[in-house]
ZAMARGU-4260 file (C-alpha; in steps of 0.2 Angstrom, whole numbers, plus 5000, padded with zeros to 4 digits):
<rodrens>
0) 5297/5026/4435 | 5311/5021/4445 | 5324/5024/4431 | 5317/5042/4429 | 5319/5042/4448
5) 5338/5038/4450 | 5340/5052/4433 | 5331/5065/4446 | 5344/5059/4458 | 5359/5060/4449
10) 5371/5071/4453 | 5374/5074/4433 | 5357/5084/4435 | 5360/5093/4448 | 5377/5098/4440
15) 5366/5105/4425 | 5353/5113/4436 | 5365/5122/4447 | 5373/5131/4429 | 5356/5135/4424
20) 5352/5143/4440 | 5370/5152/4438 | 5365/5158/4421 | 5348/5164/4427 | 5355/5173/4444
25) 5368/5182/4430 | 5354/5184/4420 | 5341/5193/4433 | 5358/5202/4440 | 5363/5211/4424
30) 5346/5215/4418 | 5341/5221/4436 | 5356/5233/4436 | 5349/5240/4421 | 5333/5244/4426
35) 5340/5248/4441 | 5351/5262/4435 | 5335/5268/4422 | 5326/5273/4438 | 5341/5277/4450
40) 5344/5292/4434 | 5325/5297/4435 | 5324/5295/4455 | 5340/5307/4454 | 5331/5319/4441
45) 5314/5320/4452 | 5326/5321/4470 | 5333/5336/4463 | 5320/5345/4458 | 5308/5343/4472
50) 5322/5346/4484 | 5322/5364/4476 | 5303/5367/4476 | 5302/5358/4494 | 5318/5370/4501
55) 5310/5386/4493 | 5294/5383/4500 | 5303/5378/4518 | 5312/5396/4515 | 5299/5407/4511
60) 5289/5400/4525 | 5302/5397/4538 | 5315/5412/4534 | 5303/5425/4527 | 5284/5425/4531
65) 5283/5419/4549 | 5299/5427/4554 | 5293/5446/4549 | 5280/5442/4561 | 5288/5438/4576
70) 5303/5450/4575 | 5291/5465/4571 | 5282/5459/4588 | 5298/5454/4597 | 5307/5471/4595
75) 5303/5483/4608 | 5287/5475/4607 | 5280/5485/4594 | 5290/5493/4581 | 5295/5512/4581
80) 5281/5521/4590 | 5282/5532/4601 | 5279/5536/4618 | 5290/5520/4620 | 5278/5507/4624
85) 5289/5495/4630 | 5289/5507/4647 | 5270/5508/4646 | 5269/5489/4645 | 5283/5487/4658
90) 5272/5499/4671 | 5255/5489/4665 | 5262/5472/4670 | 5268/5480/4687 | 5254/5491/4695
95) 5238/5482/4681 | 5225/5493/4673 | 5216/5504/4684 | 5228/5518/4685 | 5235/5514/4667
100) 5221/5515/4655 | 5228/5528/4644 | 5243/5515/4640 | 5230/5504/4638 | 5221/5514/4625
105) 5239/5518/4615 | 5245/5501/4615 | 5227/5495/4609 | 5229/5511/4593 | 5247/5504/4592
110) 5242/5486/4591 | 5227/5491/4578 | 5242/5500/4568 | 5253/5484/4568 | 5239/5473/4560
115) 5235/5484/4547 | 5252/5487/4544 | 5256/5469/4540 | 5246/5458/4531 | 5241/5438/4535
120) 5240/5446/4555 | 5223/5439/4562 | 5226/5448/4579 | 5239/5452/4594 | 5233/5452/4612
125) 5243/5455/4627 | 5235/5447/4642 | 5242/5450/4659 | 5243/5441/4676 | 5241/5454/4688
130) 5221/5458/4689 | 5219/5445/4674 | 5214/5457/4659 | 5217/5457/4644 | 5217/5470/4627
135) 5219/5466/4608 | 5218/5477/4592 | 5201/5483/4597 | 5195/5479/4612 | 5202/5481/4633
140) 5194/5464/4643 | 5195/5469/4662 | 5192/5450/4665 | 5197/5436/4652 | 5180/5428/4652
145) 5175/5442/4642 | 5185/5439/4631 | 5182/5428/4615 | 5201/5420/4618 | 5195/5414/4634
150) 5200/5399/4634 | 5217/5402/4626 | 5221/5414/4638 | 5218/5403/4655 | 5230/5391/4646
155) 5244/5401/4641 | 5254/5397/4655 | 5256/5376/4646 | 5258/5384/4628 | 5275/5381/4621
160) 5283/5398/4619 | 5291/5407/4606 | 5286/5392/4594 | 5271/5391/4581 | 5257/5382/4583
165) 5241/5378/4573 | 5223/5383/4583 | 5206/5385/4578 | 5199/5404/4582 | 5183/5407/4592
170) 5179/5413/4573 | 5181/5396/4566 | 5197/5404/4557 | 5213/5393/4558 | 5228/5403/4561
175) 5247/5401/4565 | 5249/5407/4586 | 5264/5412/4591 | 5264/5416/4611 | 5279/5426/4622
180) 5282/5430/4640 | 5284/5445/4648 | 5294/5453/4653 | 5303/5445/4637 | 5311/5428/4641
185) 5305/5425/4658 | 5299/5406/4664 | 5282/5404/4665 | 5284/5405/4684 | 5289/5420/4685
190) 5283/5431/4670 | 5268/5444/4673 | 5261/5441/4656 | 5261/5435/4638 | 5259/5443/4622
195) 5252/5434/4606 | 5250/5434/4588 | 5239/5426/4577 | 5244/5421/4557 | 5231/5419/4546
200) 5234/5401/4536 | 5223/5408/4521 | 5235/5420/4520 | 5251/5406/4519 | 5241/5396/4506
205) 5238/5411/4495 | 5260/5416/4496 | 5263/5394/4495 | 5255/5394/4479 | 5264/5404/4470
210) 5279/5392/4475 | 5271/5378/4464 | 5274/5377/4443 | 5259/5370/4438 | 5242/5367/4444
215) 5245/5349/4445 | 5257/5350/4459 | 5250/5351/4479 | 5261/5356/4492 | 5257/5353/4509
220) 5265/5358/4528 | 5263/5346/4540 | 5268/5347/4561 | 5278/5336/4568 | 5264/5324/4574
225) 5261/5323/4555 | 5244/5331/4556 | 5241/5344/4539 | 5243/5365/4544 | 5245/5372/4525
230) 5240/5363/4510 | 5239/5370/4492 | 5226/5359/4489 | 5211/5348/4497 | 5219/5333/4505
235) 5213/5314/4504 | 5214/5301/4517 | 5225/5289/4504 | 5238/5306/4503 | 5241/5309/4520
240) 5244/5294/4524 | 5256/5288/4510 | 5263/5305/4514 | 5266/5301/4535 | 5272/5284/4528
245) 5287/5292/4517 | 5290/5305/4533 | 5291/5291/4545 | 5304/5281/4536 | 5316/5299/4531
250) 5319/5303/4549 | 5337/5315/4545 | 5333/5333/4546 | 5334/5344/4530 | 5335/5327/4518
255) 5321/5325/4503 | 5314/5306/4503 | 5307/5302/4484 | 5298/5290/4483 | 5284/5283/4471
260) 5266/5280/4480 | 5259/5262/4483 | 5244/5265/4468 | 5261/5271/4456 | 5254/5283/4450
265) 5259/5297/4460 | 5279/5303/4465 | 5278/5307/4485 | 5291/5319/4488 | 5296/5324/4509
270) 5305/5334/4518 | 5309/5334/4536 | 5313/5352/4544 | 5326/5355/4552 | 5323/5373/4560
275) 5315/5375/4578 | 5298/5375/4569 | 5298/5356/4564 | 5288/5359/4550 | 5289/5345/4537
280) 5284/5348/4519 | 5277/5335/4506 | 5273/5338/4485 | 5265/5323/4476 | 5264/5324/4459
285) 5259/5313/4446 | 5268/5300/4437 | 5266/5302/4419 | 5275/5317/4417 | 5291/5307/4422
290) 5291/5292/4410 | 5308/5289/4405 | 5309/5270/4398 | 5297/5264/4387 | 5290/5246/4381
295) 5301/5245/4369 | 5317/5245/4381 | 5309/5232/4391 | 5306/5220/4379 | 5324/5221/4373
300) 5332/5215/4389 | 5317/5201/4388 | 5323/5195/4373 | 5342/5197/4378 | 5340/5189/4396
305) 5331/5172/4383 | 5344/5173/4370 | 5358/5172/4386 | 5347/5159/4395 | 5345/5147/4382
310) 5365/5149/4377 | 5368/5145/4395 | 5359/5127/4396 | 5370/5121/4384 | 5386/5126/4390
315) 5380/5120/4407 | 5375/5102/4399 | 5391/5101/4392 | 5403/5105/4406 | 5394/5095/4417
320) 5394/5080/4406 | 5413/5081/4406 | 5414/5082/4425 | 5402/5067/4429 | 5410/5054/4419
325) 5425/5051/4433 | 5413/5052/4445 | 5404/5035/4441 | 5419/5026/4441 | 5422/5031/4457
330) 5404/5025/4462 | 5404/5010/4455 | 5421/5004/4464 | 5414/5012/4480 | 5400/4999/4478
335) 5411/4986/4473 | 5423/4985/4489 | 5413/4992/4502 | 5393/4988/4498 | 5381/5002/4506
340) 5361/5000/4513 | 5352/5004/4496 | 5338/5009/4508 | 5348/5022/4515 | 5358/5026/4499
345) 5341/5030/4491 | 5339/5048/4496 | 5358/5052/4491 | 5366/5058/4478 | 5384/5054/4472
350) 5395/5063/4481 | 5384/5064/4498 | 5387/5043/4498 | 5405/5046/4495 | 5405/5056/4508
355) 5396/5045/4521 | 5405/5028/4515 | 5421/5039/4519 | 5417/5047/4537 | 5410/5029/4541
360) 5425/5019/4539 | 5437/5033/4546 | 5425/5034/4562 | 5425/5014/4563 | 5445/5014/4560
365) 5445/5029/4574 | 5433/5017/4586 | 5442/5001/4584 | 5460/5011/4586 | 5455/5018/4603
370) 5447/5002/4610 | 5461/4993/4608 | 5472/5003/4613 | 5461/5008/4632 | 5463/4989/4633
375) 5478/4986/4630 | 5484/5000/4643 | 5470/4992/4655 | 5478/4977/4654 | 5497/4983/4654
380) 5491/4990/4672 | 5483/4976/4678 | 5498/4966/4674 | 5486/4955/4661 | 5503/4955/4650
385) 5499/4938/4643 | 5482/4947/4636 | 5492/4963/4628 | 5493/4962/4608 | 5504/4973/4598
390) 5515/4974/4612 | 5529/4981/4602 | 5519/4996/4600 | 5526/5002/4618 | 5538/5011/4620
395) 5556/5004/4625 | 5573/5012/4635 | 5559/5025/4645 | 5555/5027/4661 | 5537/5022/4664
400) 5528/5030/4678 | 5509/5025/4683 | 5497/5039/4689 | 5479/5035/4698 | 5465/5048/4698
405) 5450/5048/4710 | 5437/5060/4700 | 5425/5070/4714 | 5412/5078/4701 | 5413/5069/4686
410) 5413/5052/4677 | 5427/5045/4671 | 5421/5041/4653 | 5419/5062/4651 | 5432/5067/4659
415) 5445/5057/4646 | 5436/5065/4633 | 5440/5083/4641 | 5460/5080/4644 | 5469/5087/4630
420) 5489/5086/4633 | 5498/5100/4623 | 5515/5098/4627 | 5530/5100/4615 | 5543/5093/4627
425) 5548/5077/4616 | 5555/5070/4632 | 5538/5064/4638 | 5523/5056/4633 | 5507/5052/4642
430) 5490/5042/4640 | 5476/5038/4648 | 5461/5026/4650 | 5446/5023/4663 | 5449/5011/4677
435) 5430/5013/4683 | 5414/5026/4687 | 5425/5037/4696 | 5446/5033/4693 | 5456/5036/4678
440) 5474/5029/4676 | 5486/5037/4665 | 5503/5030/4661 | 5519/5043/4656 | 5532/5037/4646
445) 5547/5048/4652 | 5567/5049/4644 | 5578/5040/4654 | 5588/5056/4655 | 5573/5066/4666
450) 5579/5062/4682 | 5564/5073/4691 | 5549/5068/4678 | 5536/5069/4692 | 5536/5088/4693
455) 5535/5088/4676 | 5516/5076/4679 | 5511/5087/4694 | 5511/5102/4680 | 5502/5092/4666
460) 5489/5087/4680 | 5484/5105/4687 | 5483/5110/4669 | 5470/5097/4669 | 5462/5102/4683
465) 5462/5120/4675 | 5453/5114/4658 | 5443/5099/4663 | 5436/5110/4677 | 5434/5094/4687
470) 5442/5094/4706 | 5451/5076/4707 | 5465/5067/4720 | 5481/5062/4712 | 5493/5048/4716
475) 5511/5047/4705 | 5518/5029/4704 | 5536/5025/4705 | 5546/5025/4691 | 5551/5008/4683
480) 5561/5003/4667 | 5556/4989/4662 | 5536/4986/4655 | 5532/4970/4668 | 5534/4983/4683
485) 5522/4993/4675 | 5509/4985/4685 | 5518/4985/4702 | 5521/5007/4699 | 5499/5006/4696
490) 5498/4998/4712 | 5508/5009/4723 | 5500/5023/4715 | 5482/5016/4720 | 5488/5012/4737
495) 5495/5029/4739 | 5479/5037/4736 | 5474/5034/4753 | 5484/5049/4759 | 5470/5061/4750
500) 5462/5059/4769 | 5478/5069/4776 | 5478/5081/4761 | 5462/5084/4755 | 5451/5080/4739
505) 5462/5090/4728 | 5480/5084/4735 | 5494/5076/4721 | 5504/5065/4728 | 5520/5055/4722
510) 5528/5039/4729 | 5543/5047/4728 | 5537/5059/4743 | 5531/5046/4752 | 5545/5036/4751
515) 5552/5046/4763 | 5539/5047/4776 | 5542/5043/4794 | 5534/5027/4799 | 5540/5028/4818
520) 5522/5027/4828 | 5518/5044/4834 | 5523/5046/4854 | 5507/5052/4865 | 5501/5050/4882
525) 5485/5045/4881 | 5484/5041/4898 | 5488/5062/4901 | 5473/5066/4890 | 5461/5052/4901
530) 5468/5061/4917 | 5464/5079/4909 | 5447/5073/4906 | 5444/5067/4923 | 5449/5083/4930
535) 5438/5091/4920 | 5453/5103/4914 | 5444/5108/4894 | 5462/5119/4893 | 5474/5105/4895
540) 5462/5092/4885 | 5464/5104/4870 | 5483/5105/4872 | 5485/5087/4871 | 5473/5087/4857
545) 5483/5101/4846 | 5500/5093/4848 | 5492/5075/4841 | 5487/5087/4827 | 5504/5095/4826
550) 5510/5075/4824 | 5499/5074/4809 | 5505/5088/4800 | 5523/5081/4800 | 5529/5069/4785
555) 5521/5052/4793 | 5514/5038/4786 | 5495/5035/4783 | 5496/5018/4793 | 5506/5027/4811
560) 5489/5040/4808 | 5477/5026/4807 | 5485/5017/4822 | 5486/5035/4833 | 5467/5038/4830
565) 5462/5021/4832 | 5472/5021/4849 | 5465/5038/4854 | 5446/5030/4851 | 5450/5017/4863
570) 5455/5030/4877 | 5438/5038/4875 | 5427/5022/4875 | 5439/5017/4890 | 5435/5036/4901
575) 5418/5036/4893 | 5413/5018/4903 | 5424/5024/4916 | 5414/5038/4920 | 5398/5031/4915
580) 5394/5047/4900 | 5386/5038/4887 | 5371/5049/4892 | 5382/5061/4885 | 5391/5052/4873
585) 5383/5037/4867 | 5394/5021/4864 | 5388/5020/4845 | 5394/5038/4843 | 5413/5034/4845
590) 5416/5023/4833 | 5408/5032/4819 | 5425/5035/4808 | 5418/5030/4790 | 5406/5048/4791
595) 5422/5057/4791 | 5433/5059/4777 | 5447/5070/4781 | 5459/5070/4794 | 5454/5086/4798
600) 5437/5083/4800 | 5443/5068/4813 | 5450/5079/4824 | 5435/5092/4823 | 5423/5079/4829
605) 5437/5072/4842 | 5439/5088/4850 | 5420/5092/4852 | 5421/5074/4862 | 5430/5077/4874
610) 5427/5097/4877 | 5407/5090/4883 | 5415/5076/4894 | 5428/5087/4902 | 5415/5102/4903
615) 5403/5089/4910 | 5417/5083/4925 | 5420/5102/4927 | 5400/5106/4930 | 5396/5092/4940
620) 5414/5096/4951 | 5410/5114/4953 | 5391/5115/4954 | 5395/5129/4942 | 5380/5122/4929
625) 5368/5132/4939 | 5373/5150/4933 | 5377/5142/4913 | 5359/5137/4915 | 5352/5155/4922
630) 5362/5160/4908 | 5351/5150/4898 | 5335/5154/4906 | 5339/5174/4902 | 5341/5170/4884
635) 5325/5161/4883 | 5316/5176/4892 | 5324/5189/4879 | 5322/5177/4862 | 5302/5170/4866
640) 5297/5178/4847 | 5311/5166/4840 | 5311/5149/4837 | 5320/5141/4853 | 5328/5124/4852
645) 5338/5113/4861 | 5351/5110/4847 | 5349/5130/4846 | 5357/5132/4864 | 5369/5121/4864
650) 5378/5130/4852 | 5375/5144/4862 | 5382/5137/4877 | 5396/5123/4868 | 5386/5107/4877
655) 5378/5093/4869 | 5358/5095/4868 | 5354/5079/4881 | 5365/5089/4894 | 5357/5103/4895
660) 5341/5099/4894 | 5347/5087/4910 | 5355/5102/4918 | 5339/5114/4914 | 5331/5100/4923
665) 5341/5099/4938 | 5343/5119/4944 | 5324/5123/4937 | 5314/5109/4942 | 5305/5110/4927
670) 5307/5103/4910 | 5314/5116/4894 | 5298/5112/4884 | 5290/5116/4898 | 5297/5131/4905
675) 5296/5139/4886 | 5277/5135/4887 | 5277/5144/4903 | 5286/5160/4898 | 5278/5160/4883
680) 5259/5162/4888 | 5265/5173/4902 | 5270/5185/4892 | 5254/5183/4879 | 5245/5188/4894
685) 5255/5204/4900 | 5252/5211/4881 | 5233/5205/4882 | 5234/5217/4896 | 5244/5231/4891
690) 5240/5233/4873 | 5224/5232/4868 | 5231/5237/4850 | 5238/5221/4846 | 5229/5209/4838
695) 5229/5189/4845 | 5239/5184/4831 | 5250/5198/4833 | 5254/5196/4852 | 5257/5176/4846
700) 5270/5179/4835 | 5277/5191/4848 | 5278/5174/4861 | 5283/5160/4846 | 5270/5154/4843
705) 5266/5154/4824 | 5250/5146/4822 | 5236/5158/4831 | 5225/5142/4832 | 5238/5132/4842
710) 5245/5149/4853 | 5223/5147/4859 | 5222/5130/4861 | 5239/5134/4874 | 5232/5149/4881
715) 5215/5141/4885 | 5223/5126/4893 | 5234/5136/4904 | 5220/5149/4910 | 5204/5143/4904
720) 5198/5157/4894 | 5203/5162/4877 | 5215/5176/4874 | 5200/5187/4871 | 5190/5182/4886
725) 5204/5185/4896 | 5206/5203/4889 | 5191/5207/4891 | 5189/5203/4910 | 5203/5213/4913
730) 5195/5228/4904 | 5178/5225/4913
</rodrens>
């Protein structure tokens, strides 16, 4: 069983199946074609001539018959009588029937005349909107509901005009109705009247018939919601709607659809319309008057399709045989130096385990080649030299220059996969390897004929930055030329990257720039700034402030920054315990550097210091506190609906929330919570007052107060009553 197992398996089987299903497809494709093309001739044969029955029957009906009918109705109404009734119609629709009954008597005559006159006319009635009457070929209607048309003529005004439609008569006689305004061509919203004739579809069977060759051939005309108007014969369920099937799937205009029934034993022929009518025509006829191939031709491409078939399998045996034989040797030394899981091997065949043993030891070679060499640049930067094997491998007589990243949205293990370098300038080389989580080191192996090979890094890098699409901080080593100072160009490189907190997350920087950074301590009178703040003076505070910033800007070292702002947090804390402020500023506040990590953030949160102690001195020297907080106290009045804060006003008013709420509590005498509370009910009881419209949860949204049940529990505790008592006692 197993034996037969492996055979099954083998790739020498599937080589002789895959011939035989070539054979087979050739075989099914040529003898297809052939009775392909025996129908496609008696498709053709059958298209062409139900096309010319379908267009004849579309021509006599479309072009002759109905078209008589509305041009001998259409031109001057009625056709070559006099007096002209076009005028005795015209003067009807204008001044209606009671001063016009002798017209009304000639057009009824001239009417009469007309249906005799043409055959297939059922009737013609005018109907007319002034005095709503109504005559036909025999009789005058002073009111439509005498009429048997009634209901026809209420609705003429929604009929689709000047287009033919199928209706039932109040006779139980189906007829064509073709309906126009007048005067002719008018919208329905301004024409006096309509004029309509009826077409007897007896009469259209009877012409239709004499269309059709034989008796077994039915023609019908069909609407364009598919529903049957004339039909040569009786029709089925099963015929209309194979027939609405085939007119559903040949959607183009004037084109015939053939197409054999789903019983087969009928040929469904269509025709969509094309004119303004939209009729749609259909002929089935029956099958075996078309049979064109017979049994015999059928078994002869049987026979032919075998004959072929068998000839195949043994070609296909032979080929295959000569093809597999290379292939087990292959196998067998495949097996022989690299041994594979029988387990796994089990559900393959030959050349799917060739192509796994190969993928498998190029991904392993691939693995090995790119750990080794991530740690040998790890080590070459750390300055673990005495670790690094293959040394040779590096290359010599270069410039080596060392490059630190610090990633801000990525890890480092993807972001070395995203870095692709494509760079035809042989005077440079670059890789790369993680350092940890969030730092990559790269490593450029530069001519020593570049005498400017960091502009050519700063470009590589922002192409980086473009594909990798992650924002990252970028310190460029010094350039050395010999491989032990590798290490030494990888840790200026790191250090340097402090000086992202003076440039910003996204800064590339190069030791080479800041090699020629001042490193002269920045000059600043910080004693100026402590006098400023004890004046009060917010002005002159700022000014001292905006030139320490100016300091910053210029090429200076990151230590002379971090000594200037440590010096500068030292004169606060100094004129903070000086002026006893730490209600205002506590102690733990001023030493908070770690949260900020940008220089410009620094200065931010320095400035906003000292403008609430220099305000504070100011508003205590001044007394000038009292109007900031009326100020206050009138946006409080004018915002009750919102939500009101302390943190909310001191943006308002520039001071630190603890400040003002002290301030609000020295000019008022009363707390800020409090005096909300207080403004808020208040005001809840002046709209209790003056409009009574307003609900209680509407007038405490009005005052803040979001929750109704809490805005009643307030109210009450303030006056005693509800909201709803206390509107009431005003009313009583």
């Amino acid at each position: 069983m197993r034996l037969i197992w492996r055979f099954r398996r083998s790739y020498f089987i599937n080589l002789v199946l895959s011939y035989c299903i070539l054979a087979i497809l050739l075989i099914a494709g040529i003898g297809g074609y052939l009775f392909t093309q025996a129908n496609t001739m008696m498709l053709d044969e059958l298209t062409k001539e139900s096309q010319s029955r379908l267009n004849t029957a579309q021509d006599l009906l479309e072009k002759n018959v109905l078209p008589k009918y509305v041009e001998g109705m259409m031109a001057k109404y009625f056709s070559g009588v006099e007096p002209n009734p076009k005028d005795m119609l015209y003067r009807i629709l204008d001044t209606g029937w009671e001063t016009n009954m002798t017209e009304i008597v000639d057009l009824i005559k001239q009417i009469a005349f007309i249906n005799v006159a043409n055959d297939g006319i059922s009737n013609m009635s005018v109907y007319v909107n002034e005095g709503s009457f109504a005559f036909d070929r025999i009789y005058f209607y002073p009111s439509i509901e005498e009429s048997p048309d009634r209901t026809l003529l209420s609705n003429l005004k929604s009929i689709p005009k000047n287009k033919w439609y199928i209706r039932t008569t109040p006779g139980q006689k189906k007829v064509l109705t073709y309906v126009i305004s007048l005067p002719l061509g008018f919208p329905d919203d301004k024409a006096k009247g309509y004029m309509y004739i009826d077409v007897e579809i007896d009469h259209l069977t009877k012409l239709l018939k004499q269309v059709m060759n034989t008796p077994y051939e039915k023609l019908y005309v069909l609407d364009s919601a598919h529903q049957p108007i004339i039909a040569t014969s009786q029709i089925d369920n099963d015929s209309l709607k194979a027939i609405t099937n085939e007119l559903g799937f040949s959607s183009a205009p004037s084109s015939v659809n053939v197409k054999r029934s789903e019983q087969g034993s009928q040929i469904i022929a269509t025709l969509n319309g094309g004119d303004l009518q939209s009729f749609q025509y259909a002929i089935i006829r029956p099958l075996d008057s078309f049979s064109l191939f017979g049994n015999k031709f059928k078994k002869q491409i049987i026979s032919s399709c075998f004959l072929i078939f068998f000839l195949g399998i043994i070609i296909a045996f032979l080929l295959s045989k000569r093809f597999y034989f290379p292939l087990k040797s292959v196998l067998h030394t495949i097996r022989r130096l690299n041994p594979i899981d029988p387990n796994h091997s089990a559900t393959e065949n030959e050349y799917n385990l060739i192509n796994r043993t190969i993928h498998n030891l190029g991904q392993k070679v691939i693995n090995l080649e790119t750990k080794v060499k991530k740690n040998q640049l790890t080590d070459l930067l750390m300055g673990n030299l005495f670790e690094l094997s293959g040394i040779d491998q590096i290359p010599t007589h270069c410039q080596y220059i060392a490059v630190d990243l610090q990633l801000m949205n990525a890890s480092s293990d993807i972001f070395c996969n995203q870095i692709d370098v494509e760079d035809e300038n042989p005077s440079f080389r670059m890789d790369w390897t993680p350092i940890s989580k969030s730092k990559v080191a790269l490593l450029i192996f530069a001519s020593l004929r570049e005498e400017q090979p960091d502009e050519w890094i700063k470009i590589q890098l922002e192409k980086i930055r473009e594909a990798s699409q992650v924002e990252f901080a970028a310190s460029i080593g010094p350039s050395v030329h010999m491989i032990e100072d590798i290490p030494t160009s990888y840790r200026e490189a790191a250090r340097n990257l402090r000086y992202i907190y003076l440039y910003g997350h996204s800064a590339v920087v190069s030791h080479s720039q800041i090699s020629g950074f001042s490193g002269e301590p920045i000059v600043l009178s910080f004693e100026a700034l402590k006098n400023s703040i004890r004046a009060g003076s917010v002005g002159e505070s700022e000014k001292i402030l905006q030139e320490l910033e100016i300091s910053y800007s210029a090429p200076v070292k990151i230590e002379v920054v971090e000594l200037s702002q440590m010096q500068l947090l030292t004169a606060l804390s100094e004129i903070v315990m000086e002026l006893n402020l730490h209600h205002i500023i506590p102690s733990s506040e001023l030493f908070r550097t770690e949260r900020t990590e940008s220089i410009l953030e620094m200065m931010t949160w320095i400035r906003g210091l000292v403008v609430q102690m220099a305000d504070y001195i100011e508003a205590g020297r001044t007394k000038g506190h009292s109007e900031l907080i009326h100020r206050v106290k009138d946006y409080i009045d004018e915002h009750l609906h919102e939500d009101l804060s302390l943190d909310l006003l001191s943006q308002l008013v520039s001071l630190s929330p603890s400040y003002i709420s002290t301030l609000f509590a020295d000019v008022l005498n009363v707390s800020f919570t409090e005096y909300v509370t207080k403004a808020r009910l208040d005001k809840a009881a002046e709209l209790l007052k003056a409009d009574r419209s307003l609900s209680v949860a509407d007038i405490a949204t009005k005052v803040g107060y979001r929750n109704s049940g809490y805005f009643i529990t307030k109210f009450r505790t303030k006056f005693g009553v509800t909201p709803m008592q206390y509107r009431n006692s005003w009313s009583a």
